[in-house]
C-alpha positions as semicolon CSV with decimal commas, in nm:
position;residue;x (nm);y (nm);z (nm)
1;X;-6,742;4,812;-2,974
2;X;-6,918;4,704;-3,322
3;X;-6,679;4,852;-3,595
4;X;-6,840;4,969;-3,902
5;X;-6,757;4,783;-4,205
6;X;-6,608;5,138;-4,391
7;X;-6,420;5,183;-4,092
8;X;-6,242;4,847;-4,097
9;X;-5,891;4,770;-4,262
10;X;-5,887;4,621;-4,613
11;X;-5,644;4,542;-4,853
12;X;-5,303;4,541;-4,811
13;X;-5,371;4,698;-4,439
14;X;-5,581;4,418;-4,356
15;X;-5,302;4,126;-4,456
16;X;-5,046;4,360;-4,283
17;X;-5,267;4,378;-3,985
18;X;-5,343;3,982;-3,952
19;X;-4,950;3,960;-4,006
20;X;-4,825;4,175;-3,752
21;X;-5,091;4,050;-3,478
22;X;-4,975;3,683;-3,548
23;X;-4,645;3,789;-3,491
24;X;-4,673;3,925;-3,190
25;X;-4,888;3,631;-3,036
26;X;-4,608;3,387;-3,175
27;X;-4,313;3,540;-3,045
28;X;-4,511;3,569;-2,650
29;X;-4,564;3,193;-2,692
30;X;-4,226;3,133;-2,821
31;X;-4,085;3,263;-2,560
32;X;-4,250;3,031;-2,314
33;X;-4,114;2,692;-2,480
34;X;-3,800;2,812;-2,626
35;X;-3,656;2,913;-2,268
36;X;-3,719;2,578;-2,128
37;X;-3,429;2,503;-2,453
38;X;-3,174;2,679;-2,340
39;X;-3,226;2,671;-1,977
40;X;-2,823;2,478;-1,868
41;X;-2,689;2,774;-2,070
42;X;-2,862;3,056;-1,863
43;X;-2,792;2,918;-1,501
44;X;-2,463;2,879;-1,602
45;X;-2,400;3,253;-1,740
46;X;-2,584;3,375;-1,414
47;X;-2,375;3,311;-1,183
48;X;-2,346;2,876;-1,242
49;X;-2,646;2,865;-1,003
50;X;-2,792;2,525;-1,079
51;X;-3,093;2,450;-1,328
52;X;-3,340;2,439;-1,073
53;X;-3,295;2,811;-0,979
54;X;-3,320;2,859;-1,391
55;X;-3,640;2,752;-1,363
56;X;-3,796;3,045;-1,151
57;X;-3,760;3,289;-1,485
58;X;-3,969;3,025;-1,618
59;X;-4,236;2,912;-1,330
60;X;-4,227;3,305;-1,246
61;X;-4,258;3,401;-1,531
62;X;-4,572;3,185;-1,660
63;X;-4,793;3,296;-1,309
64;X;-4,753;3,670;-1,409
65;X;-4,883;3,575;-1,775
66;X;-5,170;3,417;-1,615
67;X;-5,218;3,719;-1,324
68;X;-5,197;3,971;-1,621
69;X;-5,546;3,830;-1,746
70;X;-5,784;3,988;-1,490
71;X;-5,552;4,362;-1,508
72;X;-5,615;4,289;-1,916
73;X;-5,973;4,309;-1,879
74;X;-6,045;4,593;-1,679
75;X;-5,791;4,799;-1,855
76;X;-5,921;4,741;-2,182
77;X;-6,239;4,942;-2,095
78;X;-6,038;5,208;-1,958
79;X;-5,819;5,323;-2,231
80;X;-5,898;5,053;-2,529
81;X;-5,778;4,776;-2,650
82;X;-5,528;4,886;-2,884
83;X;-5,404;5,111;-2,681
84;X;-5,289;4,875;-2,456
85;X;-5,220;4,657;-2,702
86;X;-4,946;4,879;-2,803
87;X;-4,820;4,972;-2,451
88;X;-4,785;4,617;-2,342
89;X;-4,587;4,514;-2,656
90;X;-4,355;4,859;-2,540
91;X;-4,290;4,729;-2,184
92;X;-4,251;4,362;-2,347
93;X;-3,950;4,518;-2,546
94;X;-3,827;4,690;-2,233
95;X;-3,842;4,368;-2,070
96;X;-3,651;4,183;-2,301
97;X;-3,379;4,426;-2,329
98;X;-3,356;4,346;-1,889
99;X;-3,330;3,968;-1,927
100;X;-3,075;4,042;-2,221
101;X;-2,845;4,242;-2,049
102;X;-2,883;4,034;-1,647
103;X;-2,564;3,921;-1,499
104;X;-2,747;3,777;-1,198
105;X;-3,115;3,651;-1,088
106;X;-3,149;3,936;-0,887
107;X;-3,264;4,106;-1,243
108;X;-3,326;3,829;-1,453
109;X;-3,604;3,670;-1,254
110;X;-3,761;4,049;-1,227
111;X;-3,704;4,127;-1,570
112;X;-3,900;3,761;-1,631
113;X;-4,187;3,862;-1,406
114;X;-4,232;4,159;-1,631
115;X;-4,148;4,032;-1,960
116;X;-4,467;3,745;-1,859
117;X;-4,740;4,061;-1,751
118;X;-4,662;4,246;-2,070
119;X;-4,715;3,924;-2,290
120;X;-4,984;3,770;-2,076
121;X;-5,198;4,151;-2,186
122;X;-5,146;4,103;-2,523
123;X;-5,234;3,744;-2,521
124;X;-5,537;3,821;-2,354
125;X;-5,612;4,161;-2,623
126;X;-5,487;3,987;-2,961
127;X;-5,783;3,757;-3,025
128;X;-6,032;4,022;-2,999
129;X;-5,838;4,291;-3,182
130;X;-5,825;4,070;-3,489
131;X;-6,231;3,987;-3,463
132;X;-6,321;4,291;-3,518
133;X;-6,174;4,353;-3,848
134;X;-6,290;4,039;-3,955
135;X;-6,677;4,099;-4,099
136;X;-6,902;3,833;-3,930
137;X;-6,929;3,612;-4,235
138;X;-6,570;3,580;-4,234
139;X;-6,487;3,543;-3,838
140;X;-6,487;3,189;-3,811
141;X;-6,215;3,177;-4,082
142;X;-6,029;3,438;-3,891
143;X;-6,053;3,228;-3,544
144;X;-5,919;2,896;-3,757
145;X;-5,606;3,100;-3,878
146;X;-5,519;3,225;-3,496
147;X;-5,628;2,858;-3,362
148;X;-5,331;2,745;-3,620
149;X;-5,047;3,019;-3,457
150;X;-5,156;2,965;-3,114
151;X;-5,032;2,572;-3,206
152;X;-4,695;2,642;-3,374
153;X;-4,486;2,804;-3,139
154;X;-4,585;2,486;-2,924
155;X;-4,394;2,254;-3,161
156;X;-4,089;2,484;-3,314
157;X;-3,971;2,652;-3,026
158;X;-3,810;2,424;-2,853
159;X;-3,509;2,363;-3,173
160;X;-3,560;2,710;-3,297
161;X;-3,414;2,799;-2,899
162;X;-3,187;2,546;-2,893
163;X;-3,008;2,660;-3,201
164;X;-2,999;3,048;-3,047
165;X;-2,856;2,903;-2,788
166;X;-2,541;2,707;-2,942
167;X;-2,497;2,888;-3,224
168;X;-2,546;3,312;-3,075
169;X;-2,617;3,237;-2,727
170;X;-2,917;3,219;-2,480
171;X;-2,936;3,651;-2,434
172;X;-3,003;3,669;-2,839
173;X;-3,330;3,535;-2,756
174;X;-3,432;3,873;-2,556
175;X;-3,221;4,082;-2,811
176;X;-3,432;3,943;-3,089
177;X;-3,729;4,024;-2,906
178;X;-3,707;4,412;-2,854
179;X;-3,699;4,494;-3,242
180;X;-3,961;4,261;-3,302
181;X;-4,177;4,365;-3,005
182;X;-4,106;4,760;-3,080
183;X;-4,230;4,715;-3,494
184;X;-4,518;4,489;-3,401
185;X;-4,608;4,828;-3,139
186;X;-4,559;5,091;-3,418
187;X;-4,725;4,908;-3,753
188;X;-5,043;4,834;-3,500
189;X;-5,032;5,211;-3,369
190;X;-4,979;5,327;-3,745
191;X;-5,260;5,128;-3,879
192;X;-5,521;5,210;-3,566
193;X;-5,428;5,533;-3,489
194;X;-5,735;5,747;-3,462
195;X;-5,969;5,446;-3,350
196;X;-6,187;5,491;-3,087
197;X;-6,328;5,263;-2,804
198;X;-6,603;5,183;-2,653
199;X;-6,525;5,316;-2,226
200;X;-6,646;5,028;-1,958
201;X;-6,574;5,181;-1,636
202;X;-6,616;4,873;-1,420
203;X;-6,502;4,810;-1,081
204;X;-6,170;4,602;-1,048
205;X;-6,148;4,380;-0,753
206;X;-5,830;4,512;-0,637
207;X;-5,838;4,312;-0,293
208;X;-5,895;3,992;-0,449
209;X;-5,650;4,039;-0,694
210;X;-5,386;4,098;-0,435
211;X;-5,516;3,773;-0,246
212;X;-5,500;3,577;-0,566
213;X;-5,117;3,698;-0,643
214;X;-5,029;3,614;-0,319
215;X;-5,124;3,289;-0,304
216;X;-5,004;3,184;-0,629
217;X;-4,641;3,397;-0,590
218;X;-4,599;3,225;-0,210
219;X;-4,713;2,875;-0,385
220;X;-4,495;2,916;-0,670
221;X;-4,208;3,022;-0,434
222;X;-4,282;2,743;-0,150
223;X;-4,233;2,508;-0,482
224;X;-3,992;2,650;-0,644
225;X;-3,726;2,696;-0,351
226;X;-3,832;2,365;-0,165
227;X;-3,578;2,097;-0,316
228;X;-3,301;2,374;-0,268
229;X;-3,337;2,515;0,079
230;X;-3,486;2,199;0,286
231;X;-3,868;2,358;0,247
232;X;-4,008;2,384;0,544
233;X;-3,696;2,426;0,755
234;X;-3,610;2,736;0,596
235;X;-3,731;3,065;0,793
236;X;-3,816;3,234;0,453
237;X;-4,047;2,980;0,294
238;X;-4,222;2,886;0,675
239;X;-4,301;3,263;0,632
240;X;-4,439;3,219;0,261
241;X;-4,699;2,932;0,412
242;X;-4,784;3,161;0,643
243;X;-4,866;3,420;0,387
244;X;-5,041;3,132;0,243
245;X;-5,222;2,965;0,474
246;X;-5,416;3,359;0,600
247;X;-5,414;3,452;0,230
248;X;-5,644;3,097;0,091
249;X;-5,934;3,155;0,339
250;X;-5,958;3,541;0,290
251;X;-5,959;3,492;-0,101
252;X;-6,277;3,288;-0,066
253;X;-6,496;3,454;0,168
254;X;-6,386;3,782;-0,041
255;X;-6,483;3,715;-0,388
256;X;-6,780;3,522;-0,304
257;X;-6,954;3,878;-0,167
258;X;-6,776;4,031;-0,453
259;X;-6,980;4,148;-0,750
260;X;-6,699;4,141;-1,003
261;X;-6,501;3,928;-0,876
262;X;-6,090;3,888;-1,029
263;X;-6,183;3,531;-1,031
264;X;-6,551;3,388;-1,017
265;X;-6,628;3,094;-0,797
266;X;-6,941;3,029;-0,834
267;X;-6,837;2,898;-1,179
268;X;-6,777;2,627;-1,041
269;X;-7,125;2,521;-0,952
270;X;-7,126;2,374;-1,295
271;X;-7,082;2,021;-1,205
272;X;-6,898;1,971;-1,608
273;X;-6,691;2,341;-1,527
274;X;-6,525;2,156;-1,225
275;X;-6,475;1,836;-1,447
276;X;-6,360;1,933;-1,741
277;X;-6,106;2,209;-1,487
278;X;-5,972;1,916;-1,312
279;X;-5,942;1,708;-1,621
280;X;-5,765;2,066;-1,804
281;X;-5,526;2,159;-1,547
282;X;-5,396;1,814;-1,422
283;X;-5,354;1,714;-1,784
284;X;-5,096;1,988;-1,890
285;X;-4,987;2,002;-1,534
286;X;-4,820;1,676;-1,647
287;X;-4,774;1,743;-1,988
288;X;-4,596;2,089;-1,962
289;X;-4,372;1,977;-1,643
290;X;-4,274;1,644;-1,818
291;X;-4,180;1,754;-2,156
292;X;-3,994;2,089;-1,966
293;X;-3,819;1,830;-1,726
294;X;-3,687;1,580;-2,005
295;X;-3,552;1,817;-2,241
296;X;-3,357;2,011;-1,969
297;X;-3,260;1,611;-1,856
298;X;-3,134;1,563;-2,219
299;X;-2,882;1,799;-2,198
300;X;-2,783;1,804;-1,820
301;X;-2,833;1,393;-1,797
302;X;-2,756;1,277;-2,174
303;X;-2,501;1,535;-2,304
304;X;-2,724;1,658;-2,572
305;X;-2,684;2,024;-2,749
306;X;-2,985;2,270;-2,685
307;X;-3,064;2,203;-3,053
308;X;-3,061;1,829;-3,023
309;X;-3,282;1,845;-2,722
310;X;-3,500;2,074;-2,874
311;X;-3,507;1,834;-3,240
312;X;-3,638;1,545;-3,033
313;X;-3,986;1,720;-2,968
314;X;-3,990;1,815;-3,335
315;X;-4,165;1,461;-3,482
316;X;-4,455;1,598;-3,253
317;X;-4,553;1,887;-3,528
318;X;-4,629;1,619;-3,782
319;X;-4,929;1,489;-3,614
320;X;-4,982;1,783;-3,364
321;X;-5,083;2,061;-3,638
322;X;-5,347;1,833;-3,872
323;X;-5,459;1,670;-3,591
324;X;-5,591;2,034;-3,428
325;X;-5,753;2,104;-3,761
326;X;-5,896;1,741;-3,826
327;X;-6,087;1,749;-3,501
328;X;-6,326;2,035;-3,508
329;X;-6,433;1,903;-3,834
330;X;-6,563;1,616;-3,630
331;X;-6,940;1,545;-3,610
332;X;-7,065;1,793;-3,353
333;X;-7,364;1,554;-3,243
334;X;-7,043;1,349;-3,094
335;X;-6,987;1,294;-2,700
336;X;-6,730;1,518;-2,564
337;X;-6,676;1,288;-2,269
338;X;-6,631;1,000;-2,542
339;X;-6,332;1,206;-2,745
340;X;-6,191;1,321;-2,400
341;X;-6,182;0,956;-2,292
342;X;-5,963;0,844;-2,582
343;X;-5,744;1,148;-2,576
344;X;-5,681;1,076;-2,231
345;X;-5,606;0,697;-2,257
346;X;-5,410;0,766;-2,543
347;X;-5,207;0,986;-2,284
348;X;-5,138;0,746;-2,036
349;X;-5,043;0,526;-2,300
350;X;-4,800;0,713;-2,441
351;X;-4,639;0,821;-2,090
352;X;-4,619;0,493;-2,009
353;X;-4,431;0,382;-2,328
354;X;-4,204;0,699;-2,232
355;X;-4,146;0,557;-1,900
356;X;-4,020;0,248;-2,041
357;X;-3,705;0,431;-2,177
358;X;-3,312;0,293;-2,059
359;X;-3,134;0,383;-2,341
360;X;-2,937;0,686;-2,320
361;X;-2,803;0,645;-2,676
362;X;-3,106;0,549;-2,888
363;X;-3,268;0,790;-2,991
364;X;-3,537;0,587;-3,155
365;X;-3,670;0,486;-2,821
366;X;-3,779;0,878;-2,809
367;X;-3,830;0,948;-3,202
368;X;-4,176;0,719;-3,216
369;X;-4,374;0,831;-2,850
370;X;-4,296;1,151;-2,946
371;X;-4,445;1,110;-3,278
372;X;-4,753;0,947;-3,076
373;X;-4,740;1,229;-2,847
374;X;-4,833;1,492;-3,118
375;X;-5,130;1,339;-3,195
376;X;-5,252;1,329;-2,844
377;X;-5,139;1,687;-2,798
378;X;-5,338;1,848;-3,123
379;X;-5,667;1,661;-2,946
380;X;-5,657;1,756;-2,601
381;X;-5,789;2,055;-2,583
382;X;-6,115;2,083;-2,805
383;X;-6,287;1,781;-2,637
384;X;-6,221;1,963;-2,328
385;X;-6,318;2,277;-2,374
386;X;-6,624;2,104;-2,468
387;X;-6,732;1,903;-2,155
388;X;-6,563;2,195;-1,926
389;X;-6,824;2,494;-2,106
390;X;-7,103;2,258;-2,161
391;X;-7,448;2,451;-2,050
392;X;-7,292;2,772;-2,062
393;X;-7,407;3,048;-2,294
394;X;-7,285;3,428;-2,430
395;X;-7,088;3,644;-2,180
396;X;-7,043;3,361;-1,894
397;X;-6,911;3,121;-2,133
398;X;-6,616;3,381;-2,267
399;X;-6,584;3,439;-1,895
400;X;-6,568;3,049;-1,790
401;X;-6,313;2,995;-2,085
402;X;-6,042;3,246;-1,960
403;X;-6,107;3,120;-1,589
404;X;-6,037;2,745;-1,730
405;X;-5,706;2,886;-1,914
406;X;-5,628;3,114;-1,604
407;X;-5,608;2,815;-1,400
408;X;-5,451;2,537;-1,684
409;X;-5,152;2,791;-1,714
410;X;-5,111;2,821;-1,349
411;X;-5,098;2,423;-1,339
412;X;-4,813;2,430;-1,622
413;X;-4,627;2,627;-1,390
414;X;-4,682;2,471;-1,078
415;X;-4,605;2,151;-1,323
416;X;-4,261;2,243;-1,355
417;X;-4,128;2,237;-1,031
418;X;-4,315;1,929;-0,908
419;X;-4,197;1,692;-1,199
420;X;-3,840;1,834;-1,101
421;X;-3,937;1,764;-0,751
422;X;-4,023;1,365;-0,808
423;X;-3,687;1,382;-1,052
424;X;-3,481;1,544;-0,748
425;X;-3,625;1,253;-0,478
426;X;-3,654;0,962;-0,700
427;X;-3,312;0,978;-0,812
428;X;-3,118;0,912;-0,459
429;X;-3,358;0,637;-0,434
430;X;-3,258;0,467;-0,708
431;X;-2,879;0,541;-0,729
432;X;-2,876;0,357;-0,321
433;X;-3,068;0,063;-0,527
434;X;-2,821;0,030;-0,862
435;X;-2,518;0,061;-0,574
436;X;-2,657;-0,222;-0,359
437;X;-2,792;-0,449;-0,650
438;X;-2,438;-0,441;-0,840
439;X;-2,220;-0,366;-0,545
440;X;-2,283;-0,714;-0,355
441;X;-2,470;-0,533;-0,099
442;X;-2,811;-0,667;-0,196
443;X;-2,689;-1,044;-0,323
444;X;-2,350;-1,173;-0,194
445;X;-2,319;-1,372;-0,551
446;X;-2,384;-1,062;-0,729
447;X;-2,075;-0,831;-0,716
448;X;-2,091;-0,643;-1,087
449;X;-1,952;-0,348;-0,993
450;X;-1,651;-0,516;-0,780
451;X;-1,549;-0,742;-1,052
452;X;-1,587;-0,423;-1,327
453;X;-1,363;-0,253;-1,149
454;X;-1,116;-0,518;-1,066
455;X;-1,067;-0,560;-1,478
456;X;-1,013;-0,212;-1,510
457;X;-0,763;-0,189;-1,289
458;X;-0,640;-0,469;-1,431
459;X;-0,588;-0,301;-1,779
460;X;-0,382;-0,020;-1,603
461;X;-0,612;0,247;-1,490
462;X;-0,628;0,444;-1,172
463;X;-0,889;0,306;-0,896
464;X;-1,005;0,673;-0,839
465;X;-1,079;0,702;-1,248
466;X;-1,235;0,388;-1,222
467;X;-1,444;0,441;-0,903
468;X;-1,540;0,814;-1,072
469;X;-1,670;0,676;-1,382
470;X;-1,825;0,380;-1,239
471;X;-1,974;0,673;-0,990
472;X;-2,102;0,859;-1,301
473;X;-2,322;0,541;-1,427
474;X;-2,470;0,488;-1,179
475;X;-2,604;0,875;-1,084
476;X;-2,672;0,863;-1,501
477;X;-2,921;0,564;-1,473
478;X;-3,074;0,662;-1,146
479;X;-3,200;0,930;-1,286
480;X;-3,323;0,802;-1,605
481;X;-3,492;0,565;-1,366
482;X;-3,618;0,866;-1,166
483;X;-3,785;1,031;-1,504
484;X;-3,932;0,703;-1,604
485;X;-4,099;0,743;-1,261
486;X;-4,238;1,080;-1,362
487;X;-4,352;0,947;-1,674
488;X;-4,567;0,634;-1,506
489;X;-4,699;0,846;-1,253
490;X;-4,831;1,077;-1,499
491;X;-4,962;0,709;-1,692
492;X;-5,161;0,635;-1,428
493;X;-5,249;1,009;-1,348
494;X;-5,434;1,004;-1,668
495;X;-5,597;0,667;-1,639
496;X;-5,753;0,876;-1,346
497;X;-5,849;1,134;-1,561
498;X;-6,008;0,929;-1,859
499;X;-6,227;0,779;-1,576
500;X;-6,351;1,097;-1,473
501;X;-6,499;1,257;-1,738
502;X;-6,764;0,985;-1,713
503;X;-6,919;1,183;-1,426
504;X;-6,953;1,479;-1,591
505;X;-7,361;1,504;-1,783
506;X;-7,344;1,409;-2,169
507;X;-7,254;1,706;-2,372
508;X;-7,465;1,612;-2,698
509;X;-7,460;1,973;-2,901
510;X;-7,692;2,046;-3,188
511;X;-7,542;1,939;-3,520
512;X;-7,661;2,246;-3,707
513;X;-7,537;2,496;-3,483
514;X;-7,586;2,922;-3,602
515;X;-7,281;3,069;-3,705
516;X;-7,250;3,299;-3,364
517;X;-7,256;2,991;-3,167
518;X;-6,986;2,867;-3,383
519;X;-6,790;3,179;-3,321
520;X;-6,840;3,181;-2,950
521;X;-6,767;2,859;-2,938
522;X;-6,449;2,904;-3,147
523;X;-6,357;3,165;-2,924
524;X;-6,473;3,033;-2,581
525;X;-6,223;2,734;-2,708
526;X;-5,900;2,939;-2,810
527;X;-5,888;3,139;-2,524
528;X;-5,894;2,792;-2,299
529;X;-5,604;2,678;-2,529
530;X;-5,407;2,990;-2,501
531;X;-5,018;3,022;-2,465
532;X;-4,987;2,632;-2,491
């Protein structure tokens, strides 16, 4: 609906307004980084269940944002988007208050599910809401200013959790949230109340939205459980690829006869959709499930605080935030494929300088890729977004740019586990090597670990302290071995990826562009980088 310019808020409303709606979309995204923080610290209050069953309130958690999109969009025509705006940020609260109070992951992981489907509907609302206060002169401005909060929570969550964490503990992160999420609900009512909407009474695929949840909750859960209960030889997750294996085929043949499909397919007849997808969603794939894996590593592995673990992602802001704003003022006659190219060598570079790390005590050998990293992080997305909406226009273009951010935050989840995956197989791989290399096993003239001991002993202590702490090592650098394997795999991942984009068709835009295509395309680009 096209809101007169009497009708829309000025002054002091208007700065309130933009205030309150930034807000509310930075404390959704903080929530997704600044769990990953204090992770050790809530599977050890729930229970001491290990950290890979603390991941579920995150892996669960991020495929209800993503599920929450489709509901988002029909319901908006039903009873507006403020409306739900509102309601969503009400339930968020109420969600927060579960995970706050959860003794067990019987209601934490729940609690999770819900706390995503509430944020994932406001993430999905917020952008437009703000639009249409903006008048159309000023819109681009507006979509620059919510470009910038959609990038901070990226950066600052991660030591801004950590230090909830060690200093109040990991439940005043939910506590925070429910008188945050309750005033963001009642200043938006207060200053909206009375608006009206524009009612779309479309059909929603309900059939293929129940296909598409179960397929991505029995994924998720096949993933998520595997490590811990011997995948397949469990009874309960041979059931889930069952679910899985009936649920994939029916999904297809549904929504292609569907005429409003909860997910269109036939998007993907766009040769640079399916490119620039691919390229999207196995780059943060990576990305996400790396930098969640070695910060949880840092404190399980290294013996770092929450804080400390979260400070070593910090030197990324420096480069992260001017590097986002420095790139769409880029020439727009410029090759997408040529920036994505770059981006994504500079990637693989970086993860393989990052998989080059031995040193559990310098913290240099982190400081500097990290810095690197930022820089690489601030320009993935816009050359992207690019290449993957290239020769799409208007309505399908909007429509193409939530599919492409449906399916790159499904990838950060499914990310997640299967970095923790290669961590949980490499490392018994390389703890058998270390034991045979310096045990004599391997070389009879090598015998490190033999003649270590043998000293120690020597100076008085007992063999068991010895052979414990000797023990110790070796499980330590097996598994920084292990995470340098993630890191190289991802290295040559993106090697893969940089090659790629080559087939895609050149995506030469017109330099002079109108100023709607520069707010579609503004748009069309947010919503792809959404909840980074």
């Amino acid at each position: 609906m096209t809101i007169a310019y009497d009708e829309r808020l000025r002054g002091w409303r208007f700065i309130l307004f933009n205030v309150v709606l930034g807000l509310g979309h930075m404390i959704v995204l903080f929530g997704v980084g600044s769990y990953i923080a204090l992770l050790p610290h809530v599977a050890g209050d729930l229970g001491g269940v290990l950290p890979s069953f603390g991941t579920w309130g995150q892996t669960y958690f991020i495929i209800a944002l993503a599920l929450a999109f489709p509901i988002a969009r029909w319901l908006t025509g039903l009873v507006g988007d403020y409306r739900l705006f509102i309601a969503a940020f009400v339930v968020y609260a109420f969600a927060s208050y579960l995970c706050a109070i959860s003794q067990s992951l019987w209601l934490f992981i729940p609690a999770r599910i819900l706390l995503g489907f509430s944020g994932g509907i406001t993430l999905f609302i917020g952008q437009s809401l703000l639009l249409k206060e903006y008048p159309d002169q000023l819109k681009l401005l507006g979509l620059g200013i919510w470009g910038l909060v959609t990038l901070m929570p990226f950066t600052i969550s991660f030591p801004i959790g950590g230090v909830i964490a060690d200093e109040l503990g990991w439940r005043y992160l939910f506590y925070l949230n429910v008188p945050i999420a309750l005033a963001i609900a009642g200043i938006t009512g207060s200053l909206l109340t009375g608006r009206g909407f524009e009612h779309r009474h479309t059909r929603f695929d309900g059939i293929g939205f129940v296909l598409l949840a179960l397929i991505l909750g029995s994924l998720q859960t096949i993933l998520n459980m595997g490590n811990d209960f011997d995948w397949l030889d469990s009874p309960f997750l041979q059931s889930m690829l069952i679910v899985l294996i009936v649920a994939v085929p029916c999904f297809f043949i549904w929504e292609f006869d569907e005429s409003h499909p909860a997910f269109n397919i036939r998007v993907f007849a766009h040769r640079n959709f399916t490119i620039g997808v691919i390229c999207l969603t196995a780059g943060f794939f990576s990305i996400q499930g790396l930098l969640s894996v070695f910060i949880v590593q840092m404190q399980v592995l290294l013996g770092y605080s929450s804080f400390l673990a979260g400070m070593v992602y910090m030197p990324m802001i420096l480069l992260a935030v001017p590097v986002a704003v420095l790139i769409h003022k880029l020439p727009k006659g410029l090759d997408a494929r040529l920036l994505a190219c770059l981006n994504l060598l500079g990637f693989a570079a970086t993860f393989y300088w990052l998989g080059l790390f031995d040193d559990p005590g310098s913290f240099d050998q982190i400081f500097w890729p990290m810095l690197l990293l930022g820089f690489f992080v601030g320009s993935f997305f816009p050359p992207l977004t690019k290449l993957t909406l290239h020769g799409l226009s208007g309505n399908q273009q909007i429509r193409a740019a939530e599919e492409a951010g449906f399916l790159r935050i499904i990838a950060g989840g499914f990310g997640i586990t299967l970095q923790g995956v290669v961590l949980f197989r490499r490392t018994p791989f390389h703890q058998l090597h270390l034991a045979d290399h310096f045990g004599g096993r391997q070389f009879a003239s090598i015998d490190v670990l033999q003649g270590f001991s043998s000293r120690l002993e020597a100076s008085g202590l007992d063999k068991g302290m010895v052979n414990g702490k000797l023990l110790t090592l070796i499980k330590q650098h097996a598994a920084i071995l292990a995470l340098n394997d993630a890191f190289l795999l991802a290295s040559y991942l993106f090697l893969g990826l940089a090659g790629l984009v080559w087939l895609a068709y050149p995506t030469y835009q017109r330099v002079h562009p109108t100023p709607m295509e520069e707010i579609v395309d503004m748009r069309a680009e947010e919503i792809v980088e959404e909840q980074s």
